[in-house]
C-alpha positions, 0 to 999 in steps of 0.5 A: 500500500505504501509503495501504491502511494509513493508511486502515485505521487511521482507520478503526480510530480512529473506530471505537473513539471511537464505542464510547467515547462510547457507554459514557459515554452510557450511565453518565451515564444510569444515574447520572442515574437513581439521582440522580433516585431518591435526591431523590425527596420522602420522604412528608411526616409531619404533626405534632400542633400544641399548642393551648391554650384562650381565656382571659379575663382581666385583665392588669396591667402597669406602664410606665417612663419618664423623667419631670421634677420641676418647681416646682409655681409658678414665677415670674421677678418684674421691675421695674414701673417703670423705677427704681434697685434701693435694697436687697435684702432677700433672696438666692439660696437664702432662703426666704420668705412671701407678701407678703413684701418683697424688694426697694426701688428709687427713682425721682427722678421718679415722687417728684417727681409725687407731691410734685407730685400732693400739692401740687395736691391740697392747692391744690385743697382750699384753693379748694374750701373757699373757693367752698364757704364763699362758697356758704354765705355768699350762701345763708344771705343769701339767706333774706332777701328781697331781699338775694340775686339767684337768679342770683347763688347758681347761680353760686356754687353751679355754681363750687363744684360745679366745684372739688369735681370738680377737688378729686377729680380731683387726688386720683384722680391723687395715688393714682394716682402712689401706686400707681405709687410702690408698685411700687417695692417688690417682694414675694413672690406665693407662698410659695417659695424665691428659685432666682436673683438677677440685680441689685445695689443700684443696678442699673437696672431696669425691665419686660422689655424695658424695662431689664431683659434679666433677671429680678431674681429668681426664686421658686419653690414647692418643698414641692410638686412637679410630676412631668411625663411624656410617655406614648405614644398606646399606653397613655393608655388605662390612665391614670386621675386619682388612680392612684398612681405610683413613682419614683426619681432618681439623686441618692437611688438608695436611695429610692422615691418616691409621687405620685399622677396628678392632670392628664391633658392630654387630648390628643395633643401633634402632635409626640410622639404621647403625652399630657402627664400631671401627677402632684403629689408632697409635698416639705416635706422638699425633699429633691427639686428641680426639674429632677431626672429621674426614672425613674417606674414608671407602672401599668396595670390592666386596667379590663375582661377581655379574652380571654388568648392565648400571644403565638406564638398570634397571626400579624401578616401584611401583610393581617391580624392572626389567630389560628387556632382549631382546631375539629373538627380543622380551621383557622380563621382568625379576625382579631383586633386585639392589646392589650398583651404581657406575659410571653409573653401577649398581649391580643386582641380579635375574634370569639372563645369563652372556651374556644376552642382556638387554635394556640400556634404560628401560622404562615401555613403552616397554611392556613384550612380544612386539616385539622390534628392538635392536642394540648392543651397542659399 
C-alpha cells in the first residue's frame, strides 16, 4: 500500500513539471515574437542633400612663419701673417668705412727681409750701373777701328744684360716682402659695424689655424638686412621675386615691418622639404639686428582661377580624392586633386563645369550612380 502511494505521487510530480515547462515554452515564444516585431527596420526616409554650384575663382591667402634677420655681409677678418697685434684702432660696437684701418701688428722678421730685400736691391743697382757704364765705355771705343775686339763688347754687353735681370729680380722680391709687410695692417672690406673683438695689443696672431683659434674681429653690414625663411614644398608655388612681405619681432611688438622677396633658392633643401627664400629689408635706422626672429606674414595670390568648392564638398578616401556632382538627380563621382583651404573653401582641380552642382556634404555613403534628392543651397 505504501509503495501504491509513493508511486502515485511521482507520478503526480512529473506530471505537473511537464505542464510547467510547457507554459514557459510557450511565453518565451510569444515574447520572442513581439521582440522580433518591435526591431523590425522602420522604412528608411531619404533626405534632400544641399548642393551648391562650381565656382571659379581666385583665392588669396597669406602664410606665417618664423623667419631670421641676418647681416646682409658678414665677415670674421684674421691675421695674414703670423705677427704681434701693435694697436687697435677700433672696438666692439664702432662703426666704420671701407678701407678703413683697424688694426697694426709687427713682425721682427718679415722687417728684417725687407731691410734685407732693400739692401740687395740697392747692391744690385750699384753693379748694374757699373757693367752698364763699362758697356758704354768699350762701345763708344769701339767706333774706332781697331781699338775694340767684337768679342770683347758681347761680353760686356751679355754681363750687363745679366745684372739688369738680377737688378729686377731683387726688386720683384723687395715688393714682394712689401706686400707681405702690408698685411700687417688690417682694414675694413665693407662698410659695417665691428659685432666682436677677440685680441689685445700684443696678442699673437696669425691665419686660422695658424695662431689664431679666433677671429680678431668681426664686421658686419647692418643698414641692410637679410630676412631668411624656410617655406614648405606646399606653397613655393605662390612665391614670386619682388612680392612684398610683413613682419614683426618681439623686441618692437608695436611695429610692422616691409621687405620685399628678392632670392628664391630654387630648390628643395633634402632635409626640410621647403625652399630657402631671401627677402632684403632697409635698416639705416638699425633699429633691427641680426639674429632677431621674426614672425613674417608671407602672401599668396592666386596667379590663375581655379574652380571654388565648400571644403565638406570634397571626400579624401584611401583610393581617391572626389567630389560628387549631382546631375539629373543622380551621383557622380568625379576625382579631383585639392589646392589650398581657406575659410571653409577649398581649391580643386579635375574634370569639372563652372556651374556644376556638387554635394556640400560628401560622404562615401552616397554611392556613384544612386539616385539622390538635392536642394540648392542659399
Amino acid at each position: 500500500m505504501k509503495n501504491k502511494l509513493s508511486e502515485c505521487m511521482s507520478i503526480t510530480v512529473a506530471v505537473l513539471a511537464i505542464a510547467t515547462c510547457s507554459c514557459n515554452s510557450a511565453e518565451s515564444k510569444q515574447s520572442d515574437k513581439a521582440a522580433t516585431q518591435t526591431a523590425a527596420p522602420a522604412t528608411p526616409v531619404s533626405r534632400a542633400r544641399d548642393v551648391q554650384p562650381v565656382k571659379k575663382d581666385k583665392l588669396a591667402t597669406s602664410f606665417r612663419t618664423p623667419g631670421e634677420l641676418l647681416a646682409f655681409q658678414q665677415v670674421d677678418l684674421y691675421a695674414r701673417e703670423v705677427s704681434y697685434v701693435k694697436k687697435l684702432y677700433v672696438d666692439v660696437g664702432s662703426n666704420v668705412k671701407a678701407g678703413q684701418l683697424l688694426v697694426t701688428m709687427d713682425a721682427p722678421e718679415i722687417s728684417q727681409r725687407l731691410a734685407a730685400a732693400e739692401s740687395r736691391v740697392k747692391s744690385k743697382e750699384a753693379i748694374f750701373g757699373a757693367a752698364s757704364s763699362n758697356y758704354q765705355r768699350l762701345y763708344e771705343t769701339s767706333k774706332t777701328p781697331g781699338t775694340i775686339s767684337p768679342n770683347d763688347l758681347e761680353q760686356a754687353e751679355s754681363r750687363k744684360n745679366s745684372e739688369r735681370a738680377q737688378l729686377e729680380a731683387a726688386r720683384s722680391a723687395l715688393r714682394e716682402v712689401g706686400i707681405t709687410k702690408g698685411y700687417l695692417e688690417v682694414r675694413a672690406p665693407f662698410n659695417g659695424v665691428i659685432t666682436a673683438r677677440n685680441i689685445n695689443p700684443g696678442a699673437y696672431v696669425g691665419p686660422a689655424g695658424k695662431g689664431s683659434e679666433s677671429p680678431m674681429f668681426t664686421l658686419q653690414q647692418q643698414d641692410k638686412l637679410r630676412l631668411v625663411v624656410s617655406v614648405p614644398e606646399a606653397y613655393t608655388g605662390y612665391l614670386r621675386s619682388g612680392d612684398e612681405v610683413n613682419f614683426s619681432v618681439k623686441a618692437l611688438p608695436d611695429q610692422q615691418f616691409k621687405a620685399k622677396i628678392a632670392r628664391l633658392a630654387g630648390a628643395l633643401d633634402l632635409r626640410l622639404r621647403s625652399e630657402r627664400v631671401e627677402m632684403d629689408v632697409s635698416n639705416a635706422g638699425k633699429r633691427l639686428l641680426p639674429g632677431m626672429i621674426a614672425e613674417v606674414n608671407i602672401p599668396m595670390p592666386a596667379r590663375d582661377s581655379s574652380f571654388i568648392v565648400p571644403a565638406t564638398a570634397v571626400v579624401s578616401s584611401q583610393e581617391r580624392v572626389f567630389v560628387i556632382r549631382v546631375h539629373d538627380n543622380k551621383a557622380n563621382w568625379v576625382e579631383v586633386q585639392k589646392g589650398r583651404i581657406i575659410n571653409g573653401q577649398t581649391e580643386v582641380f579635375g574634370k569639372l563645369t563652372e556651374g556644376d552642382l556638387v554635394i556640400v556634404e560628401a560622404n562615401e555613403e552616397i554611392r556613384d550612380g544612386s539616385e539622390v534628392e538635392v536642394k540648392l543651397q542659399k
